[in-house]
C-alpha positions as CSV (number, residue, x, y, z in Angstrom):
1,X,0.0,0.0,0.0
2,X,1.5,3.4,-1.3
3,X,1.6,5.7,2.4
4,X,1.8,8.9,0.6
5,X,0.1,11.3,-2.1
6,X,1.2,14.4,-3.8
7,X,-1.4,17.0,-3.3
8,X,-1.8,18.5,-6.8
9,X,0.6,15.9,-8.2
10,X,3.1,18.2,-6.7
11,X,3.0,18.3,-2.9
12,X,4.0,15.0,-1.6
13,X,2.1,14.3,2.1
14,X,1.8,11.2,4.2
15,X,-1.6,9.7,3.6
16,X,-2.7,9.9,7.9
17,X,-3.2,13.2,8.8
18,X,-4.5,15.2,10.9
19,X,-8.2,17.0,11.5
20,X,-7.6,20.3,13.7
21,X,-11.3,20.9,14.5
22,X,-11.0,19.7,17.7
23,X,-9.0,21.5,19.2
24,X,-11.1,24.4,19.7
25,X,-13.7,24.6,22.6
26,X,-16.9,23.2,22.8
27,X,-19.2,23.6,20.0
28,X,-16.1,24.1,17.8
29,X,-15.8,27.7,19.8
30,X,-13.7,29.8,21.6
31,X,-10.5,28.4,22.5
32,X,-9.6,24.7,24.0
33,X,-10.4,23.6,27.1
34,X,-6.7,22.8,27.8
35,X,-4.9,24.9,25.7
36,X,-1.5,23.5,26.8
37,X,-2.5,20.0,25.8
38,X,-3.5,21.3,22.4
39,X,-0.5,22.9,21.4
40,X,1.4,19.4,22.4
41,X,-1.2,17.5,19.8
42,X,0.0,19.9,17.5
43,X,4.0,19.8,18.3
44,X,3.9,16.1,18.3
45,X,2.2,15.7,15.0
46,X,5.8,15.5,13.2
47,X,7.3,13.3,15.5
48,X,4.7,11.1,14.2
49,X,5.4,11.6,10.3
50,X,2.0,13.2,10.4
51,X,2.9,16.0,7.7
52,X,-0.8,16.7,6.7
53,X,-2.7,19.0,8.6
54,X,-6.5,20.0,7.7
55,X,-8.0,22.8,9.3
56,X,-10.7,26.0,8.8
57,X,-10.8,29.9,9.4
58,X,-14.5,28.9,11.3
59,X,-13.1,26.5,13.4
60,X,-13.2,28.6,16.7
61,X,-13.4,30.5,14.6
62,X,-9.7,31.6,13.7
63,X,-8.3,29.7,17.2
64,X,-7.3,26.0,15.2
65,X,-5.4,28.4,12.4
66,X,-3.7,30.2,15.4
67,X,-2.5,27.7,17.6
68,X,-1.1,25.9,14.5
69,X,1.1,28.6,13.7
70,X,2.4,29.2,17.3
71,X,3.0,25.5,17.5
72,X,4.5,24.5,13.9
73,X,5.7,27.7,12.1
74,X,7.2,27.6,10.2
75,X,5.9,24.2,9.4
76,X,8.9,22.8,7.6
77,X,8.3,19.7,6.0
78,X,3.9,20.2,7.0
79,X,1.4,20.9,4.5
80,X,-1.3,23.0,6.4
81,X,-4.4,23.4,4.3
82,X,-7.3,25.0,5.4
83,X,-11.0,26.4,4.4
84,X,-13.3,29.0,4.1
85,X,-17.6,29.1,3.1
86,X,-18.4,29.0,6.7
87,X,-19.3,32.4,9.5
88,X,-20.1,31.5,13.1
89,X,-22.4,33.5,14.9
90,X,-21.7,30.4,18.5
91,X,-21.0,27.3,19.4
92,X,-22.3,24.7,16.9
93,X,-24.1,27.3,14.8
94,X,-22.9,27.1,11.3
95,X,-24.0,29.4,8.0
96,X,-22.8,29.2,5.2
97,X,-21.1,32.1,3.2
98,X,-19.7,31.9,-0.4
99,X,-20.1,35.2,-1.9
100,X,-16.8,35.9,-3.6
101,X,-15.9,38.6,-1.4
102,X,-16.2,36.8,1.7
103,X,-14.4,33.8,-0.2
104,X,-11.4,36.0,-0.9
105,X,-11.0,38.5,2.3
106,X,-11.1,35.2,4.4
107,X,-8.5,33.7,2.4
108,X,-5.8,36.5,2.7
109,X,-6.9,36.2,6.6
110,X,-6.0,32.7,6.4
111,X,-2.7,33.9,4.9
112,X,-1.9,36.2,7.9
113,X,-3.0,33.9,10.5
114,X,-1.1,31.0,9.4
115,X,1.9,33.2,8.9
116,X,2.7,32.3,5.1
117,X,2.9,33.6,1.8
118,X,1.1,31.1,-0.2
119,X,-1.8,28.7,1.5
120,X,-0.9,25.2,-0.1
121,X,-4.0,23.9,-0.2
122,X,-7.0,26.0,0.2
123,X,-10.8,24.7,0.3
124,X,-14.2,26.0,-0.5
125,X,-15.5,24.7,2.7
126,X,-19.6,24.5,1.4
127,X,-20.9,24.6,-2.2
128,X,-23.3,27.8,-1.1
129,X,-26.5,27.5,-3.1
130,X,-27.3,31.3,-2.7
131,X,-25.0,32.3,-4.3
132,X,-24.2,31.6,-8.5
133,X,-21.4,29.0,-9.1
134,X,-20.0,30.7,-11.3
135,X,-18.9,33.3,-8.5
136,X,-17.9,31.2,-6.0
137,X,-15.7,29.5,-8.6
138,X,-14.7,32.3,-9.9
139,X,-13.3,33.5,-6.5
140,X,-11.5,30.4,-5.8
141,X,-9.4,30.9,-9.4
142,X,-8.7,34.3,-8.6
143,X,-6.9,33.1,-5.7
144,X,-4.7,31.0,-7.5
145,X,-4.4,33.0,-10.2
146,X,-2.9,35.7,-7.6
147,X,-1.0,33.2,-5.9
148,X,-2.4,33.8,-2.3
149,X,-3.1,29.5,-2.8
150,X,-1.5,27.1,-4.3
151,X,-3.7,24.4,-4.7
152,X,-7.8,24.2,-4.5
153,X,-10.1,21.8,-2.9
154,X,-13.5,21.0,-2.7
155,X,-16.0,19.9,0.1
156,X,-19.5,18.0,0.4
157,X,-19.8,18.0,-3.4
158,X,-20.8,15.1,-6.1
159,X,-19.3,14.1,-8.8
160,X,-21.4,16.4,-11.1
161,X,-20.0,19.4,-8.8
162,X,-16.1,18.4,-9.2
163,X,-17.0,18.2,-12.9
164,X,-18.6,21.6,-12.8
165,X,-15.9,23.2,-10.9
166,X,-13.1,21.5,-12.8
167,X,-13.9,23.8,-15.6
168,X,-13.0,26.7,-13.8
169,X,-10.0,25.7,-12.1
170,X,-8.3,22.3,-11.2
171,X,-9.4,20.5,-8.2
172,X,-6.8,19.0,-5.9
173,X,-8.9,17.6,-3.5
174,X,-12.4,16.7,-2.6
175,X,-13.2,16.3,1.5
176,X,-16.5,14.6,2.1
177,X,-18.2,12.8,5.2
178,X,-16.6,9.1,4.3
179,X,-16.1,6.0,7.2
180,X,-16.5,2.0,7.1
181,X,-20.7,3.3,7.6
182,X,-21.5,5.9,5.7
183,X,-20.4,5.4,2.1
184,X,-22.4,7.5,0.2
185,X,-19.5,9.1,-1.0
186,X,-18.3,5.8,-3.1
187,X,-19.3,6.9,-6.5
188,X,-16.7,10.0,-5.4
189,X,-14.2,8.2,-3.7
190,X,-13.7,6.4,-7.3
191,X,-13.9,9.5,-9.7
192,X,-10.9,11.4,-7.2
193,X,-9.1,8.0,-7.8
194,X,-9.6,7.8,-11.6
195,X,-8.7,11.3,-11.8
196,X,-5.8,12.1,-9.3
197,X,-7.8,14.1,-7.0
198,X,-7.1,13.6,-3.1
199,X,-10.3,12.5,-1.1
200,X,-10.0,13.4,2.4
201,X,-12.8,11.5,4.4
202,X,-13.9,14.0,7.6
203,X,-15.7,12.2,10.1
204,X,-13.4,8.9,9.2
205,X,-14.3,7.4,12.5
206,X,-18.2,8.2,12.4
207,X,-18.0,9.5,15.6
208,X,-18.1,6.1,17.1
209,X,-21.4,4.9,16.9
210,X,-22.1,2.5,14.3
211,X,-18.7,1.3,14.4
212,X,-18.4,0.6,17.6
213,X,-21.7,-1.6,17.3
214,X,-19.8,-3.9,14.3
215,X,-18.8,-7.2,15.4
216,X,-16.8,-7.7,12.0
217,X,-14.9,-4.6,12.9
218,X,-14.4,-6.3,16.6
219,X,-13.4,-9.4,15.5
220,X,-10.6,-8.2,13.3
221,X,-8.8,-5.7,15.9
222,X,-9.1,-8.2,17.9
223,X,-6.6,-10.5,16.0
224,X,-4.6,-7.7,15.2
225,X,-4.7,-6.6,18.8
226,X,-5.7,-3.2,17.6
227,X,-8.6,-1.2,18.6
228,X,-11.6,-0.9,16.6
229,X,-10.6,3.1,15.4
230,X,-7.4,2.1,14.1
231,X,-8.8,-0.9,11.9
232,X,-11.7,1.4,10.7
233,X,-8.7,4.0,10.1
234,X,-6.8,1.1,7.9
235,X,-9.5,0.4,6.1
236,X,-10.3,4.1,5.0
237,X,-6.5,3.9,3.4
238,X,-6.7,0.1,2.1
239,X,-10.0,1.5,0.5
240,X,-8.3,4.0,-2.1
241,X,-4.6,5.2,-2.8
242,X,-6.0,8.9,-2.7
243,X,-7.9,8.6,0.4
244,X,-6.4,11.0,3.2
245,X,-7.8,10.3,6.5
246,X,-7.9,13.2,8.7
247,X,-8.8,12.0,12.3
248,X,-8.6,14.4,14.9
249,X,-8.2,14.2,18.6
250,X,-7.1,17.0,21.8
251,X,-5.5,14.4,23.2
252,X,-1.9,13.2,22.5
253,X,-2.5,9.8,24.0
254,X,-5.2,9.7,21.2
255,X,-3.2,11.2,18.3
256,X,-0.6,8.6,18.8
257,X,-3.2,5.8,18.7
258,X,-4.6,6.8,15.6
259,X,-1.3,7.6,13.8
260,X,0.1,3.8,14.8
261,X,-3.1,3.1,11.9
262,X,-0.9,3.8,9.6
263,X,1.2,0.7,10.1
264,X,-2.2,-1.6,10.0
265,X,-2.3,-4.1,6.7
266,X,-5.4,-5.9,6.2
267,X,-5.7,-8.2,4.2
268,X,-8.1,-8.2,0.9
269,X,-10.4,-10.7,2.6
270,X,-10.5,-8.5,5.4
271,X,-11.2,-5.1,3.9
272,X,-13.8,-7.3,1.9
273,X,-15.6,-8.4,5.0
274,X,-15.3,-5.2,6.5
275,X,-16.9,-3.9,3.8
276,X,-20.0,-5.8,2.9
């Protein structure tokens, strides 16, 4: 199994990364609960060749893109990406904001915040359907036409929306909800493979629920004394060579759980059965 994918067909990143949503506060607001133990996550990410790091300007909002840069500028060797499409008004409130103005303003504050010239990879966070495609596209080429991003990515979308959006600019990477149990995502999962794209599952562990319920998933750890996440993790990256898993923790005792996924091999009959 390949254990890394250039982003872009350029930027070369270890498949396992690392989801920096949690390590916010509550609700995905304000700052962490333990600010100290969020900052180690973050410093000990490298010592585990985690090299991939996904975050957004709304997750806090604005604290995840801080505390990365006070705890990995100037992130040699790390490919931070992040997104915007998102305002936050409190904790677990969400809207959704694509008008190209917003798109582009939030971008260059992603810039400053994270400390660099160029965002690497930068994603429209929500296809907003308020606003005309055309702009919203439009805004994320002008971006990389300017250079403020390097590479552009995609979230929630289908297949017909990567092809729409393909047309205005090249899409790097597509990040939809994708785990063992929800799989709706397949028919995407396959066009990113036929066509070079990165697919970056969020949610890759469903949150714990269904999963944990699977007594196939059970079994398996079980003879390769692992725990359930880590299987579920392996599975994500036996699954597809662009597949990017992006678990996230606040805990370092949990980060270094899910990064020893990465050395998990099932075999075909295994991801079969896992599967089904």
């Amino acid at each position: 199994m390949t254990s890394t994918f250039q982003i872009g067909g350029s930027l070369t990143i270890n498949r396992l990364g690392y989801g920096a949503m949690q390590i916010t506060g509550p609700g995905v607001w304000g700052p962490p609960r333990d600010p100290a133990e969020a900052l180690r996550v973050l410093k000990r990410l490298p010592q585990l060749g985690i090299n991939f790091i996904d975050t957004a300007d709304s997750y806090g909002p604005d604290v995840s893109e801080q505390l990365i840069r006070e705890a990995l500028h100037p992130y040699d060797g790390l490919l931070i990406a992040t997104k915007a499409g998102f305002t936050r008004s409190g904790p677990n409130m969400w809207h959704v904001n694509c008008r190209p103005e917003h798109l582009i303003a939030q971008a260059h504050k992603s810039r400053r915040q994270l400390g660099v010239e160029q965002i690497a990879l930068w994603q429209l966070h929500r296809i907003d359907s308020r606003v005309p495609r055309a702009e919203q596209f439009g805004a994320v080429k002008q971006l990389l036409d300017e250079g403020v991003i390097a590479h552009a990515g995609l979230s929630e979308v289908s297949v017909e929306d990567i092809k729409q959006a393909s047309q205005v600019f090249r899409v790097a990477t597509v990040q939809n909800a994708y785990n063992m149990a929800e799989r709706h995502s397949d028919d995407v999962v396959d066009y990113c493979e036929a066509n070079g794209i990165g697919f970056i599952p969020y949610y890759p562990l469903g949150g714990g629920g269904e999963l944990a319920r699977s007594a196939k998933l059970a079994k398996i750890a079980r003879e390769k004394g692992a725990t359930a996440g880590q299987v579920a993790l392996a599975w994500l990256l036996k699954r597809s060579p662009v597949m990017l898993p992006i678990p996230g923790t606040s805990k370092v005792a949990h980060l270094e759980e899910n990064a020893a996924a990465a050395g998990i091999e099932l075999t075909d009959a295994e991801f079969a059965a896992l599967g089904s």
